[in-house]
N, C-alpha and C positions, 0 to 999 in steps of 0.2 A: 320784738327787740332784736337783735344784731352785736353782733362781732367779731371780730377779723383779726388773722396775726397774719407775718409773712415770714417767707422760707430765710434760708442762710442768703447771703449775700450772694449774687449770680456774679458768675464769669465769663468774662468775652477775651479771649482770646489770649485766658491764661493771667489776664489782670482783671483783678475785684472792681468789679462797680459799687458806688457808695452806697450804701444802707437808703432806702428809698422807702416809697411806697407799696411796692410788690406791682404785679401784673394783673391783680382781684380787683374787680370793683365794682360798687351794689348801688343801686338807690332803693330809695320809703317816700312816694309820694301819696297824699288824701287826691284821689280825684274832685272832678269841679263838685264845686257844690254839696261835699260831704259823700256822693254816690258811691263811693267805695275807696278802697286803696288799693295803689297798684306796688311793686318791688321786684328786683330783679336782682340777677347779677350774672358778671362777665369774668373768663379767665383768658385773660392776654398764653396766645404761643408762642412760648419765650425761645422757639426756635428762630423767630427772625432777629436775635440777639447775632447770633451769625453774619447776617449782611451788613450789621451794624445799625440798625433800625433798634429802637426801643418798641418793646413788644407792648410797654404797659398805654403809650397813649392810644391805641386802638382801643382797648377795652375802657378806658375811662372815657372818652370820647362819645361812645355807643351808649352808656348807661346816662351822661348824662341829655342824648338826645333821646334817649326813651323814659327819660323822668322828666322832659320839657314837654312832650308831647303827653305823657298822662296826665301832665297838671292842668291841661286846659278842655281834656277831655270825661267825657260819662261811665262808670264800668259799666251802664247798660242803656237802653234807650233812654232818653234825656226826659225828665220828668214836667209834664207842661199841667197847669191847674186847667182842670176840663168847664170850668166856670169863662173860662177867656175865649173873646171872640177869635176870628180867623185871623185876624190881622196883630195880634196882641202873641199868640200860640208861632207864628213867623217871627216873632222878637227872640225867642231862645233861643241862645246861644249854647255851642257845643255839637259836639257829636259822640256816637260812642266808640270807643274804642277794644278790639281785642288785642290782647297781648300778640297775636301773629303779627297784624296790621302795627302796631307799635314797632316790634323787630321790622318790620321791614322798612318804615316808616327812617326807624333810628339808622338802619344800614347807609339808607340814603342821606343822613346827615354826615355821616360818618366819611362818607364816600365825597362828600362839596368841603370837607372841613381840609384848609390848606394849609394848616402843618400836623396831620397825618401823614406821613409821608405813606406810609404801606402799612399791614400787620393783620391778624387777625385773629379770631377772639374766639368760644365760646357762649351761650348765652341763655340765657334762663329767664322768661319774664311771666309775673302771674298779678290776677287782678281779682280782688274780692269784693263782692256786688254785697254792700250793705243793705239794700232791701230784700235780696232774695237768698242772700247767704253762697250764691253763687260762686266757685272759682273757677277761671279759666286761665290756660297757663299753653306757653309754646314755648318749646326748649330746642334745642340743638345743643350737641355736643355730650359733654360727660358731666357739665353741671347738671344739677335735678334738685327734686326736693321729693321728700315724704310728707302724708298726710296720720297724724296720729289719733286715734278715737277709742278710748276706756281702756288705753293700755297697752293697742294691738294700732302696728302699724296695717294701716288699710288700702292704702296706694303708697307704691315708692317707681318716681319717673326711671324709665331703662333711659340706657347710656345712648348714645348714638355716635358709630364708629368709621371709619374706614378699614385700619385694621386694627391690631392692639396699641395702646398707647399713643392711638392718632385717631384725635375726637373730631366729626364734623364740626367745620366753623368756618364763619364768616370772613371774607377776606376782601383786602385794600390792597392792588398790586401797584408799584411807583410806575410814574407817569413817562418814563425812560424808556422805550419800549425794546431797545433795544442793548436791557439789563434782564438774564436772567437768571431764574429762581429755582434752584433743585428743591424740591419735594414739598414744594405750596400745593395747599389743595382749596377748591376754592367748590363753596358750599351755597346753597342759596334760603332767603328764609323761606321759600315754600318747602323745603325740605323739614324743618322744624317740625316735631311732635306735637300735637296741640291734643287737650285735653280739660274735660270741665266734669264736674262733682258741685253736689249742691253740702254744705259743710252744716255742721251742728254745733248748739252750745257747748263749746267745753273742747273742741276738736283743735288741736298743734298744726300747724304749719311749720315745716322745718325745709328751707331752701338749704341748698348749700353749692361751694366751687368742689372739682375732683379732689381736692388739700384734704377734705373732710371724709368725704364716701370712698379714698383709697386705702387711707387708715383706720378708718371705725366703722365696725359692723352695727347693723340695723339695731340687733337686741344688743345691743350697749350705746345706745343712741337712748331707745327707749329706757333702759335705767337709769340712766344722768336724768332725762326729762322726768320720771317717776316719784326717783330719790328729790328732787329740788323743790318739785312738787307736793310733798308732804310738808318742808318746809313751812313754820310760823312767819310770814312775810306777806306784803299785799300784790298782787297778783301781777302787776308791773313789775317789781321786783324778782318776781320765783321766774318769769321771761327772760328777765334781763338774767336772770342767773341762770339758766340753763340754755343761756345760747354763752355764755363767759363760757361755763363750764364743759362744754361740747367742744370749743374752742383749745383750751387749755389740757383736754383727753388728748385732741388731735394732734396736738402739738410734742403729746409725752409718746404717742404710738408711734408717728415719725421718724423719731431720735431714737427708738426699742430695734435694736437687729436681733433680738430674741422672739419678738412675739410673731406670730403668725399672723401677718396681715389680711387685708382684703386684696389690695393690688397684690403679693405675693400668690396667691391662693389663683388667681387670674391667670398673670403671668405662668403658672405650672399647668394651666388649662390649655396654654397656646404650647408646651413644651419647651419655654425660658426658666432659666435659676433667677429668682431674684429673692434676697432676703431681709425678714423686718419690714418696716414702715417705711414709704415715702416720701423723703424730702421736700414740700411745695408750700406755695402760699396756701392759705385756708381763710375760709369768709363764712360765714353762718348769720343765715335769719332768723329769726323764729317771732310766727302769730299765734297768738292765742283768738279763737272764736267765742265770743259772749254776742247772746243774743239778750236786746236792748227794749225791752216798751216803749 
């Protein structure tokens, strides 16, 4: 299940831009054939609000070329009936796809799409292999996800940086070539972290944009999902509520200049004052793992 808010209204150049969409954007698609599902998400760098570029169509752009291409592909080798002759077994259709090959895949749509004009993104995409339980996942950036199992989180994706508060990501530079761009950085998806773990009945999937992992720490990620989780409700429901309620934390620890953040706690690492929660869009997924007969 899934849910997303976004930040206060951004400004460019001293004038509010209208209450939108935000700069976050995620997709949920079933791969072909039932094989598994894929989901991802993207956080626009609302630094090219500056040149005047909207930073959010780069990132909705990408997500939705990497949920065109998971929908017509396999989370794992394509499954052929070993009864069918040679010529029958060349009829299937499909390929498989890893969440790397998807990023890169989506880059390059991203990249032919002509009213992008420039911008770039973040990106997080992961795929769960419903026969093997399998997930594989390639991230770039400061988006990530945690892996949750009996209470204890057990894998949580590290960031990936240039330096503080400038996440590797992917990048669309305008076709002008003779406009340019102070402090673009331009990332590629072989750089991206990739990473696979075979999953268990009962195991959380928790993706998320930096909106979320700058304001809420792990063990209070794990208590929202714990507490929701006890909850009387059916099991679609205590998902769909503890990705609301991860959502609606993120949102009160933002607005908090009293509490001691994550991003604060960071920033004092590098030798910067910053205080309280940070102001940004936030996006949350959350899977639950049931193993099926």
């Amino acid at each position: 299940m899934l849910d997303r808010d976004i930040g206060l209204k951004k400004k460019r150049r001293g004038k509010d831009w209208v209450q939108d969409a935000g700069e976050d954007f995620f997709y949920v698609q079933e791969m072909r054939n039932g094989s598994g599902a894929a989901f991802g998400l993207a956080d626009g760098v609302g630094g090219w609000i500056e040149n005047g570029i909207n930073p959010a169509l780069f990132s909705q752009s990408l997500m939705y070329h990497a949920h065109r291409y998971s929908r017509n592909a396999w989370a794992g080798e394509p499954e052929i009936d070993p009864t069918l002759d040679y010529e029958e077994r060349e009829q299937v259709e499909g390929w498989e796809l890893t969440p790397y090959h998807c990023l890169d895949l989506a880059l390059g749509g991203v990249l032919r799409e002509r009213y992008v004009q420039a911008g770039s993104s973040t990106a997080c995409l992961l795929t769960l292999n419903s026969s093997s339980g399998l997930l594989r996942s390639a991230n770039l950036g400061d988006s990530g996800y945690s892996i949750i199992r009996s209470s204890n989180v057990i894998y949580k994706e590290k960031v990936q940086t240039h330096f503080f508060n400038c996440p590797k990501q992917l990048t669309k530079l305008p076709a002008n070539p003779g406009r340019k761009f102070a402090r673009v950085c331009i990332d590629s998806p072989k750089e991206a972290n990739t990473h696979s773990i075979n999953l268990r009945d009962g195991d959380l999937v928790v993706a998320y944009t930096d909106g979320f992992s700058d304001n809420v720490f792990p063990s209070e990620m794990l208590s929202i999902c714990s507490l929701v989780g006890r909850k009387d409700a059916t099991e679609d429901e205590q998902v769909q509520s503890m990705a609301d309620n991860l959502i609606l934390y993120a949102r009160q620890c933002m607005m908090d200049r009293q509490r001691i953040s994550p991003f604060e706690r960071e920033a004092a690492r590098e030798g910067m004052f910053f205080r309280g929660g940070k102001i940004d869009d936030v996006t949350v997924v959350v899977a639950l793992v049931r193993e099926t007969s």
